[in-house]
N, C-alpha and C positions, 0 to 999 in steps of 0.2 A: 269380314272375317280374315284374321291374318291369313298366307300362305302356309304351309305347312311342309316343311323340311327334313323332318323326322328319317334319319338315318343316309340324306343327302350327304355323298363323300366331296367333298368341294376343295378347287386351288383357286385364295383370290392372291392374285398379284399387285402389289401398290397398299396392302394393307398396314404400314405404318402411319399413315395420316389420310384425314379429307375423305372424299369418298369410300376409297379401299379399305380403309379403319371403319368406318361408319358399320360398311354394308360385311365386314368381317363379323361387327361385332351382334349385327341385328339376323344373320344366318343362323350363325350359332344359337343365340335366342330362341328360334324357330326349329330347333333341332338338326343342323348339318353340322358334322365334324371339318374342321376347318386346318387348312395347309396352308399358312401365308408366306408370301415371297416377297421381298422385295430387299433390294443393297440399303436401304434407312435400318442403322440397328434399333428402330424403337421399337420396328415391327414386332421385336420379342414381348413389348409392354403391351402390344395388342392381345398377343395368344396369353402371356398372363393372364388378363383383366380376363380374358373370353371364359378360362380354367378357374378362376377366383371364384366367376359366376355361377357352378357346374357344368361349363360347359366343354368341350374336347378340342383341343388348338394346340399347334406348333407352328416353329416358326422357325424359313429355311432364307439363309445369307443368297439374293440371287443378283447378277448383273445379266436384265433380258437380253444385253448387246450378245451377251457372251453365248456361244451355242455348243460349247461343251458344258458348261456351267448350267444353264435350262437343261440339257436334257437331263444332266445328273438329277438335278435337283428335282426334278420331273419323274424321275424311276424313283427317287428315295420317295417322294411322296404319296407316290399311289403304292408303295414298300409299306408306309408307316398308314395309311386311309384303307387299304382293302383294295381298293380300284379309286376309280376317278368319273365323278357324276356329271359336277358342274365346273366349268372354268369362268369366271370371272377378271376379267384380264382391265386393269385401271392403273398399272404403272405406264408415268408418260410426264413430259416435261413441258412447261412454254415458258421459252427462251427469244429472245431479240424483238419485244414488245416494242413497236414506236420505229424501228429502228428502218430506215431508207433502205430500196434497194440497193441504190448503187452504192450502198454504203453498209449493203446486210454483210457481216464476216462468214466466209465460208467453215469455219470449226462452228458457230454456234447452227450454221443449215445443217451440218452431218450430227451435232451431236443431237438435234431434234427429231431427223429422221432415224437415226441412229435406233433410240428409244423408242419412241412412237411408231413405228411403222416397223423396222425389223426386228425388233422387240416383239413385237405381236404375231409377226409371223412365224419368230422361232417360238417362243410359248406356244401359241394354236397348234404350231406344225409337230411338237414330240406329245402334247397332249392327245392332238386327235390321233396319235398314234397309238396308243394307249387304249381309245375309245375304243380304235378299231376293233380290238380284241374281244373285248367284251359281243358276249352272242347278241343278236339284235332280239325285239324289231326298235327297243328305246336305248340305244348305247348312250348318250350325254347330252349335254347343253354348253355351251360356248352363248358367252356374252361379250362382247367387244367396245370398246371406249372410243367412241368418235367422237362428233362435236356439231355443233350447229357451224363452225367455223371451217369450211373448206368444204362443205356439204350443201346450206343453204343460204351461206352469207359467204361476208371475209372476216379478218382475225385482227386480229393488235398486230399479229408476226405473220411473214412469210412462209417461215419455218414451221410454223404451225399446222395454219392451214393447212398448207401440203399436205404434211404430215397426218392431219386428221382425215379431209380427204382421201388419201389412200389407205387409210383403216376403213372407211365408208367401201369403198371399191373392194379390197379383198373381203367384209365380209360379203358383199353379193357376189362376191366367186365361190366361194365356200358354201355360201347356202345351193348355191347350184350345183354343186357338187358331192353334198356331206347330207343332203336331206333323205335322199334315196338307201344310205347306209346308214340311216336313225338318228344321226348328230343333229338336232337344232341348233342354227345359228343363229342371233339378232347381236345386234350392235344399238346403243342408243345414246344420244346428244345431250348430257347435261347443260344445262344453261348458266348462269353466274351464280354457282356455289360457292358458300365459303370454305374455300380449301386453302392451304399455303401460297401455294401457285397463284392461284387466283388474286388472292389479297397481295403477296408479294406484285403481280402485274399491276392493279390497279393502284398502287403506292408508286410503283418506277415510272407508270405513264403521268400521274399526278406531278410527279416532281419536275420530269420529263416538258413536260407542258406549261406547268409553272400552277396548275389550278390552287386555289385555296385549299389547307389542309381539312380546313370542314366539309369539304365537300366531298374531297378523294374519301373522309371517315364518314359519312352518309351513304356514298356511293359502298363503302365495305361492309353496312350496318345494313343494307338492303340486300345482299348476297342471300342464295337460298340454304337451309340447313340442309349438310348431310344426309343426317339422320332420313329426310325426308326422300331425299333420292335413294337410300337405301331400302325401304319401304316397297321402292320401285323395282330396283334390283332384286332383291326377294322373291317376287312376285313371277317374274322374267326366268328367275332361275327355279320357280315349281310346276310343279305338272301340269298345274293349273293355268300356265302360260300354250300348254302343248302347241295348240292352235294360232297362238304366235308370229308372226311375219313381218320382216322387214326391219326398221331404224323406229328407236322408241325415243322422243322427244322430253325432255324437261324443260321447268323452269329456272 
């Protein structure tokens, strides 16, 4: 039985491609009004498609680096939503696949953590502000984007992993913290989706390495759908997760 969403105020972040498109578009479907974020202007062709469908979506210009720029865009949206239910948070980059330590560049380590890691803490940090407000004893849901890379493995990149690893580590701070004042938190580890990202990684490490180009296109033809992880998400972001705990794994 699907989840059921019906009248879920929700901000996903990252929702112009891949995952955050995906799981924008299959909320919405399930009944939550949707606020997407992210600097890709296609994000607008998201909240379109979601409005084309009957469904209720905007869509707001954000750079997560930026923490003037979150928090506005963070009041305007729970301005335009009523409040703020769920946060879905999937903006995030991999950059410096393949690429040696002693030979990693220090801009592409910053602009990874940059995204990935203080990106998330400013979205979290002016949303669960937000939460607060709301009377308990169920103020929101917060889902966070980690990775099997820096958590239970390693990465293509340095920069990565780190980077996902410490999204792993703050959400068990948060859960430690935000449970007791109603907020659940989980973070969960997509595996090799086909996203941009992903498919861009495994075409640069391909070329990178020299492998035959039927392979690196086998290797992208075996990627997981979306859609499918979105399904997951969903699920994560309804009631019906309440009981919920910890890092949720994909394929």
């Amino acid at each position: 039985m699907p989840a059921d969403l019906t009248g879920k105020r929700c901000i996903v972040t990252g929702g112009a491609t891949g995952i955050g498109r995906a799981s924008a578009i299959r909320l919405a479907q399930l009944g939550a009004e949707i606020a997407i974020f992210d600097n890709n202007e296609d994000g607008n062709n998201t909240a379109i498609e979601i409005n084309d469908n009957g469904g209720n979506s905007r869509f707001w210009s954000c750079d997560v680096r930026d923490e003037a720029n979150v928090s506005g865009t963070v009041i305007a949206a729970k301005s335009w939503l009523g409040d703020i239910d769920v946060l879905c948070h999937f903006a995030g980059v991999l950059q410096g696949a393949s690429i040696p330590l002693e030979g990693f560049p220090e801009k592409t380590w910053d602009t990874v953590l940059d995204i990935n890691l203080r990106g998330t803490y400013l979205i979290a940090k002016y949303v669960v502000t937000e939460m607060l407000k709301k009377p308990g004893p169920n103020r929101g849901t917060i889902i966070l984007t980690a990775s099997g890379a820096g958590v239970k493995g390693g990465s293509s990149s340095y920069a990565y992993g780190a980077s996902k690893g410490g999204v792993h580590g703050f959400t068990m701070v948060m859960q430690q913290y935000l449970e007791s004042q109603g907020i659940r938190v989980n973070d969960f580890a997509p595996g090799s989706v086909e996203t941009p990202l992903k498919v861009a990684q495994l075409r640069s490490t391909g070329a990178i390495t020299e492998q035959p180009a039927a392979d690196v296109e086998q290797a992208v033809a075996s990627l997981t759908n979306p859609g499918d992880v979105a399904e997951i998400v969903a699920f994560m972001a309804s009631d019906e997760a309440n009981a919920l705990r910890g890092i949720v794994f994909t394929a």
